[in-house]
Every structure is written in C-alpha cells, then in structure tokens.
N, C-alpha and C positions, 0 to 999 in steps of 0.2 A: 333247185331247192325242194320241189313239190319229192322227186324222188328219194331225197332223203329225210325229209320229214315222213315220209310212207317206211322207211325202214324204220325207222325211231320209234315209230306204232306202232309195230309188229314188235319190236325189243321191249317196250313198254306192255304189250298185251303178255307176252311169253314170260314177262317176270311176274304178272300177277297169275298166270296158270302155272307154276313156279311153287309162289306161293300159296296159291291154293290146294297144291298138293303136299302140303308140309315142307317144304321143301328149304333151307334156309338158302338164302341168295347171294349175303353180306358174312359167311363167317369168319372166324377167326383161330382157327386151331388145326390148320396144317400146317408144317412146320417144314420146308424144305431143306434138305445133308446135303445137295450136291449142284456143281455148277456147273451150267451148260459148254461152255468152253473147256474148261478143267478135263472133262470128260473126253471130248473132242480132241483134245492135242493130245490125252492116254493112251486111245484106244485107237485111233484113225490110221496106224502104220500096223493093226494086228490083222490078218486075213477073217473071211467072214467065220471060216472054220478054229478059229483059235476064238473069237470074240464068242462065238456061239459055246464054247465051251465054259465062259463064265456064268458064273450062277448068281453072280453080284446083282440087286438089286438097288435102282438108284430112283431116286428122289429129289424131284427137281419140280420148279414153281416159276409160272410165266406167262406172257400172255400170247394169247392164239394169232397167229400173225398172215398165218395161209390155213386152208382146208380144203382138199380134196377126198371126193368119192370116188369108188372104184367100187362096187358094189358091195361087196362083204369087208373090204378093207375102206377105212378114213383114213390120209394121210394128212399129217400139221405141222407147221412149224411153231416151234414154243421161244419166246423169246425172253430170257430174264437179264440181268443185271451186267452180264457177262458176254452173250451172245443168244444163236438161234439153233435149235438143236429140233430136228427130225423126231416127231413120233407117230407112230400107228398102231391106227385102235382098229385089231381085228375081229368079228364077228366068231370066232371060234377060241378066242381067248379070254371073253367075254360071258357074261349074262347077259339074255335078249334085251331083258329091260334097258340094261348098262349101254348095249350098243346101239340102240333105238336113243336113250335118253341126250347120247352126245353127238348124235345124227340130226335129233330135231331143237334141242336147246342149247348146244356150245354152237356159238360164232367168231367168225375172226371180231380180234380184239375184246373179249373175253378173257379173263386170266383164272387160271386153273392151277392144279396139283397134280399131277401124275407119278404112280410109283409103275417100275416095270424093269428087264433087263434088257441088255443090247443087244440087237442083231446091227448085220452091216447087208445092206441093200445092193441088187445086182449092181447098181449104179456106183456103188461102193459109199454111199452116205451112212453116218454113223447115226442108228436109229433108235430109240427106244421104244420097247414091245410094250406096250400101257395094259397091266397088270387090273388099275385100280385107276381112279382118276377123281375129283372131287370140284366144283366149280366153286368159286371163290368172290369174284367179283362179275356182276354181270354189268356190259358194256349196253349204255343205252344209245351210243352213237355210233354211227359205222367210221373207220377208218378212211383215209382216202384211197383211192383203188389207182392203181395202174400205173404208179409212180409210186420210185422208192424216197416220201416225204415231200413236201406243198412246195408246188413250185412259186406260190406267191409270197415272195422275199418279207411281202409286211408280214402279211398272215403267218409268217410260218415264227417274227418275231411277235406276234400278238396272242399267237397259240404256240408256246413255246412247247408246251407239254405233248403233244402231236408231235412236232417238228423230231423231237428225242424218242417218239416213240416208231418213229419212220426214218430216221437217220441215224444212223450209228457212226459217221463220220462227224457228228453235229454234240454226238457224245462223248464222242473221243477229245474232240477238242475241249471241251470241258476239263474231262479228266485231267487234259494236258495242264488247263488253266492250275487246276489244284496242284500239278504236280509242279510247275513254274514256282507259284507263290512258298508253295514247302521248301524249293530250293533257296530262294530268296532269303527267306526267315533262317532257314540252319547254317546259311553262308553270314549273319550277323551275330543271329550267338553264337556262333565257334569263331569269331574274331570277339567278344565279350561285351556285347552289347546287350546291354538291356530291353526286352520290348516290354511296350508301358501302353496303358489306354488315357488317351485325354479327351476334354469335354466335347461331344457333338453340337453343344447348345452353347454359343457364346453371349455374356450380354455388352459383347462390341464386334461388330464384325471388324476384321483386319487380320494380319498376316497374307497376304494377296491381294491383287486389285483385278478385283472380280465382283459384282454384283449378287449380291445374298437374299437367300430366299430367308422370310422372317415369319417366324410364328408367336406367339403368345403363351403364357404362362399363369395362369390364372390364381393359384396358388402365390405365389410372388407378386401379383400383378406386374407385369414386368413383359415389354418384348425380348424375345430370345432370335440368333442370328443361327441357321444350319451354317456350321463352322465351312468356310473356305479352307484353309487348311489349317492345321494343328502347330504352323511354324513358333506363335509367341509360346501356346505352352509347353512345349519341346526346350525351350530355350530357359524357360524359367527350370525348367527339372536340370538344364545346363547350370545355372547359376545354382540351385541348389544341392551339388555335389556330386549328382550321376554324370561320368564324363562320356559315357556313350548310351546313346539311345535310338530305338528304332522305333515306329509304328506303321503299322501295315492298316488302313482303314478307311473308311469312305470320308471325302468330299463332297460338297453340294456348291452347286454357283447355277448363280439364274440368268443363264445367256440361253443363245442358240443351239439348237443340234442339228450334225451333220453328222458325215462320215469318221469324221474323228471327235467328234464330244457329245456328250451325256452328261444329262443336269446334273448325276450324281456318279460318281467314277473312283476307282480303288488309284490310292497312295498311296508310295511308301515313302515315307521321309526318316532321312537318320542327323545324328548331330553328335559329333566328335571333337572331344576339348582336346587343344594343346596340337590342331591338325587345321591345312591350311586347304583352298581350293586348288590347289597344285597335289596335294595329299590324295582328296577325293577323286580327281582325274585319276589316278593308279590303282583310286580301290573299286574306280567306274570299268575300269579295264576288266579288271580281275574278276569283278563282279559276272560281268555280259560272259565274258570266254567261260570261265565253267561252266554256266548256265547254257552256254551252247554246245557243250562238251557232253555235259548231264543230260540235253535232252535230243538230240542228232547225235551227238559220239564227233561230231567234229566242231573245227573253229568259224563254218560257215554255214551258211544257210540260204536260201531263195525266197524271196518275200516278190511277189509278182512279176515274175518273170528274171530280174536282178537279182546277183549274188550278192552278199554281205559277208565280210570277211572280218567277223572280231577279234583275230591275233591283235594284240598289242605289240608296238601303241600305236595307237591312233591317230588322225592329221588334227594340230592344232591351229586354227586360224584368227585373228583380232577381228573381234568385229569390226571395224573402219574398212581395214583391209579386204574381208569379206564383202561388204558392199561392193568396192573400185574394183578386185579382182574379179570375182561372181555375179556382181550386180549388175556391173558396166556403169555404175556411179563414176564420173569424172571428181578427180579430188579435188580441185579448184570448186567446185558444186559445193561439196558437202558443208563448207561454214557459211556459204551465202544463203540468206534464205529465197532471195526472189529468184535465185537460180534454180533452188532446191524445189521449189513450188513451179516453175517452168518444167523443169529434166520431168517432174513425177505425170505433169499436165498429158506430156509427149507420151509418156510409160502408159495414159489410162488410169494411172494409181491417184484418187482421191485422198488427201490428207487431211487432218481436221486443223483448221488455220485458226479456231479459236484457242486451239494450244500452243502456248508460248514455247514447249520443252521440243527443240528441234531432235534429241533425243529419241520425242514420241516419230516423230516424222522419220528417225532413221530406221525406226525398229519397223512402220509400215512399209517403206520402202524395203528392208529385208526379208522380212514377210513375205513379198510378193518378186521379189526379184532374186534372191541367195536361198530362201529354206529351200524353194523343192529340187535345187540341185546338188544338195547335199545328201549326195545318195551313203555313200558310205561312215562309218560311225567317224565323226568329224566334234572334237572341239571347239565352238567358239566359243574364246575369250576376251577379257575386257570389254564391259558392256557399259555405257555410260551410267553417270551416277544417278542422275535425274532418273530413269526409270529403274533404278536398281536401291529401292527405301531401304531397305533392310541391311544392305552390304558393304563391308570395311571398305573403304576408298582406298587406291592404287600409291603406295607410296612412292614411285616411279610418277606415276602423273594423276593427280586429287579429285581430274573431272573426271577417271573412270573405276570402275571397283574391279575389287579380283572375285569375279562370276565368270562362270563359264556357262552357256546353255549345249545338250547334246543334242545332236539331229544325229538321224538316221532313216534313211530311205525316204529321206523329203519330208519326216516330222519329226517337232522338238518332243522328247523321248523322256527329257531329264534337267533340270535347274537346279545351280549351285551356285554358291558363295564364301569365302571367310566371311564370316560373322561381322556386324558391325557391332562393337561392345562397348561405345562411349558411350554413357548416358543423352550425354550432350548433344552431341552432333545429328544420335536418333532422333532427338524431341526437335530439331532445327528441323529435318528432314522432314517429320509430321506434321512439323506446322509450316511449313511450305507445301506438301502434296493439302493439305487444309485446304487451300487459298484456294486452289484448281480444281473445287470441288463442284461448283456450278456447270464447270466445263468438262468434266468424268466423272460420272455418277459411280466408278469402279473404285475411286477414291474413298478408303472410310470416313464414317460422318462423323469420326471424333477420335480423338488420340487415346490410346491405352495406355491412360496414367501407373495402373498397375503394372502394367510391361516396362517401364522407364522406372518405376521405386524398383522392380528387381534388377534392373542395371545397375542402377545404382548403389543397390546393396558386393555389387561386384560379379562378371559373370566373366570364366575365365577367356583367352584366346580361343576361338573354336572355328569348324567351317561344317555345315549343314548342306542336305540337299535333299530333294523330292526326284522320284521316279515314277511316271506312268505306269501303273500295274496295265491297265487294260493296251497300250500302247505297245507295249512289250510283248502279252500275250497276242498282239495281233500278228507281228513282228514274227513270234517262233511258232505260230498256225499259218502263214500265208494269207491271211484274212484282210481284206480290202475293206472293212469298215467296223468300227467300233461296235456295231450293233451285233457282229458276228460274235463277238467274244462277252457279252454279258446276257445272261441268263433272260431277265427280263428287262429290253430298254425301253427308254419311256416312248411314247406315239402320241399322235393327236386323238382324242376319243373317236371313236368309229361306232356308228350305231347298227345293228344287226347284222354283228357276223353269224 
C-alpha cells in the first residue's frame, strides 16, 4: 500500500504542476471519428508499404494501457471502447515540448486523444504515428501491474470499474449480457406481446414467497414492499384486456447470497391469455434454441465443462417421479411422514417439521436430492398444490397444479404455470398460506384484496411464467456464479480497500 500511495503523490503533485502551467487537466472538446478495432480488422492484411502510402489521418480516444521508452521513440497502447491500438510518439515528428510533455506527464492509465496516420511496425502491429495528442483525463491512480485484471475475485466485483478496465473478456461478457436480453425482448414483440413497466413499490408484498425488503414513504405515510415480483400486476393488465405481456425488470427479495442469488436480480415474466402451461413448454423451447442459435450459431453450448443441447424437446419429468427415479425417494416413503422425516434424517436433509405441507418437505428434499442432476434442459411437471398459490389445479388430479419448473445444468432457470383464475379458490388458498404464516415468514402478511376484486371482475384462461435473466446469462458465458454476470453485486461492506 505504502508504494502506491507514493504513486498517487507523485499523480497528485504532476496535476497541480499541470495546472500551474495553464494547462487544463479535465477537458472536454476532443471529439474522437475513429475506432480502435475498426481500424485494425481495415488495415492489418495491407503490407507496411501500401499502409504507409495512406495519408488518411485518424482520430482515436482512450486510455494509456502500457508505455515504453526507447529513447527518441514512446511506444503505447491506447485502449478505447472497442479494443487496444499501438501508438508512437516520435521525437522527430514532434515539438520538443510536445515530446518532453508526454515523456514526463502521460502515464499508463491516463486517457488521451491522438490524431496521426498509420504505419505497420517491423513486428507487423498496426500503429498509429501521433501527429498531435491532447490529455483528457488525468489518472490519479495507478492501475494494477503484471496481470491482465485483479486476481482478487471480491475486489475485482467491489471495483468493478478496474476489473473492465483490465479485462476485456469481463467486457465482453457484458456486451454478450445486452446482447442475450435484446434477443429475449425482440423474440416477444415479434410474437405480439406487449412490454409494459409495473410498480417497483408495492403496498403488499406477494406474488412470490420470498421475504421483502421494506421501505417507507413519507409522503403517503405508508410502508412500501421492493416488489418480489410483478406476477399480480401482470395479471391484472391480464384481466384488463392486454392478452399478452412481458416485462423484463429487476426483483428484490431479502434472503441470502451465494453463487446463484443476488438481493436484487433481472426477470422476465410474460403472461398469455387463452394459452396453457403445456403452451409455454413449446414457447420455452423455441425461446432457449434461437437464443443459442443467435448467440454460438448452434443448438449447444458448454456451461462448465458439460454440454447442453437445447434442440427441442426437451425431457419432461412429474415431479413425484422425479424424486423415486432421481432422488432415490422410495414411493411407499413419500405419503408417510415419519418415514419421510426418517429417509431425509439418513440423506443429512434437515426439514422443517413445524410445517404441516409435506409438499414443503418434498420440494426440500428435491432441492437437495433431483435439481443438481438435472443437467440438461429438463421439465418438471406437476408440482403440488400446497406450494403452488397462484396455479390452476390439475384437472386429472386437484392435489397437484399444471406448473412446470425448468432446470438446466443443476439450476431452476425458469417457473410456470396455467393461471389459477377463480376468485374463489385464490382467496381459499391465501387464507390457508395466512394460517402458516408464524411458521414462514416467506408467507405474505395479508392477502391482496385488490388482486381477488380483479378476479373477480373476470380474468380470462391464461398461463404465465418467469425466467432468470442473470441465470441464463450465466448459462450462455460459462460463468459459475451469479456475481460474474451483474455489473455491480451486492458484498458485505469492506473497510479500506
């Protein structure tokens, strides 16, 4: 620390002799025409002797990434938005001043303006001869040295800004993330869906059972709930006439983080009248294969070492069956409970015995014994009713609803259902998950009368589903943790980095 607090002095004294030569530090009126890559895939196949023949001068803007001397020549790498593009500031192409002033005031990471034309270097790198050059922002920090980006996995999510400015694999992904989500969005409105924004702020937490972070309203006087998800007002814009909808938007739930969650985390949920959860299984298909098609060119991929193969269709499995076949659940087990609380004792799987809904018990036990061998994109269907509030009951058998969850490569990717649209039987359901509320605090603390007046006003057939945006993108980057793929995830406070 002592040695780079001694560079920081020296960055800090050079910008006040800087400015005390008139000098502005912070401008704003260079204006970069050209980009660093652009240039590089033009020009990189012409010999030095045809490059040297142009007269083309280029204008590029970016920050100083390496510098070497050589005694009358500096050589640098510039780095802008695109890539890293070679250039050299010669001592004979130059004013003394000019070549003295970027000798002793430009340092790496520094971002600059250079105009000048190309040469191509014995080595054969495409370079730009710096004509003119202008400093922009001056860096009072050094970069890290000797590695390309921080090898300390927190630090490089605590300084993310760093991390992008040392890794361009770390940018890329990014890009990729934008470029995922754009496909996502243009593959719903060219099926004619509507995308709609609904409120971040509820004043009831529900539509999920997940634990809600809560803030206040002053104006209102009133607590407000960071929305779990957008499911009841998706649903009312169902009953009021739009028969397809999508929204692509952030989540909040106040649990844990790990490798796969984040307090707060991108959704996409859509909802489609007069369409069934057998419907959305075929548009889950369709959806995944282009999106692998558009971003590899094929219908697979490698997510850690394993291949993933999204041709449709995909394996459907019951959840019951999933257990006995996957789980190694014996079916004689599964309706007993003191068998079921014995099999799990044997497994290591703690269950919570204050919940009556052996449901909850089979969904931990799946949890921990069927998701992570569910490597490939796999349906499970029929999920008991008891933890399934929201969805139509199975007209084939009443204790279990038409939901399906997706897994892929050992995590659930995606949750759906038909719609449950009786008034009635939702307000049963709400006031039964009510009762269990001492016993799961995941439980909302009060039923959304308004969500059940717009049942009641009529909402037609429909079936809905949510998809992990971050889950997905980790999915088509190879990325083994959630934190890989959001910009800035949340950490525990760290005091002097």
């Amino acid at each position: 620390m002592l040695e780079e607090s001694q560079v920081i002095k020296v960055r800090f004294e050079k910008l006040a002799k800087l400015e005390s030569m008139g000098i502005k530090t912070y401008p704003n009126d260079f204006r970069p025409k050209d980009k660093a890559k652009y240039i590089k895939e033009k020009y990189q196949e012409l010999s030095p002797e045809e490059i040297e023949k142009k007269t083309q001068e280029f204008v590029v803007a970016g920050r100083i990434m390496a510098k070497r001397e050589m005694g009358k020549l500096i050589f640098a790498h510039l780095q802008d938005d695109t890539d890293k593009i070679q250039i050299l500031v010669a001592k004979n192409e130059l004013a003394q001043e000019d070549f003295d002033f970027f000798k002793k005031f430009i340092d790496i990471g520094d971002i600059i303006g250079v105009k000048g034309r190309l040469i191509k270097t014995k080595t054969g790198e495409i370079t730009i001869l710096v004509k003119s050059f202008k400093l922009l922002t001056k860096a009072l920090r050094p970069l890290p040295e000797k590695y390309h980006g921080l090898k300390d996995t927190e630090l490089r999510y605590r300084m993310r800004y760093v991390d992008l400015i040392m890794n361009p694999k770390v940018r890329e992904l990014f890009r990729l993330r934008t470029q995922i989500i754009q496909y996502i969005r243009d593959y719903f409105i060219s099926q004619g869906f509507l995308e709609v924004e609904t409120p971040m702020m509820h004043p009831i937490a529900g539509g999920a059972a997940a634990k809600p972070f809560i803030t206040y309203h002053n104006a209102l006087d009133m607590n407000l709930y960071l929305r779990i998800a957008p499911e009841l007002y998706l649903k009312r814009l169902i009953v009021g006439g739009f028969n397809k909808v999508f929204e692509l938007n952030r989540n909040f739930r106040n649990e844990g983080v790990s490798s796969r969650h984040n307090p707060e985390f991108t959704m996409l949920e859509f909802y489609e009248a007069y369409a069934t959860y057998e419907d959305l299984m075929k548009r889950t298909e369709e959806l995944f294969y282009g999106l692998a098609l558009e971003i590899t060119g094929s219908p697979k991929i490698t997510y850690q070492g394993q291949e993933i193969d999204f041709t449709p269709p995909w394996k459907r499995i019951e959840f019951l069956d999933a257990l006995i076949e996957l789980g190694g659940v014996p079916r004689e087990v599964l309706f007993e409970k003191e068998k079921l609380i014995k099999f799990a004792k044997e497994k290591r799987i703690e269950l919570n015995l204050k919940d009556p809904r052996i449901g909850k018990w089979w969904t931990k036990l799946f949890e921990e014994l069927v998701e992570p061998k569910l490597i490939q994109p796999t349906f499970v269907v029929k999920f008991p009713v008891e933890v399934s509030p929201l969805a139509r009951r199975s007209d084939e058998d009443p204790d279990f609803a038409e939901r399906f969850e997706l897994y892929i490569a050992g995590k659930e990717v995606a949750n759906a259902f038909s719609e449950l649209n009786d008034p009635r039987d939702q307000r049963k359901r709400f006031e039964e998950q009510l009762k269990l509320r001492e016993i799961d605090e995941e439980i909302p603390p009060e039923i959304d009368e308004d969500f059940i007046r717009a049942l009641e006003y009529g909402m037609p057939p429909c079936a809905g589903e949510g998809i992990g945006i971050d889950r997905v993108v980790m999915l088509f980057t190879d990325s083994p943790s959630i934190r890989e793929v959001i910009l800035f995830p949340h950490l525990r406070k760290k005091e002097d980095l």
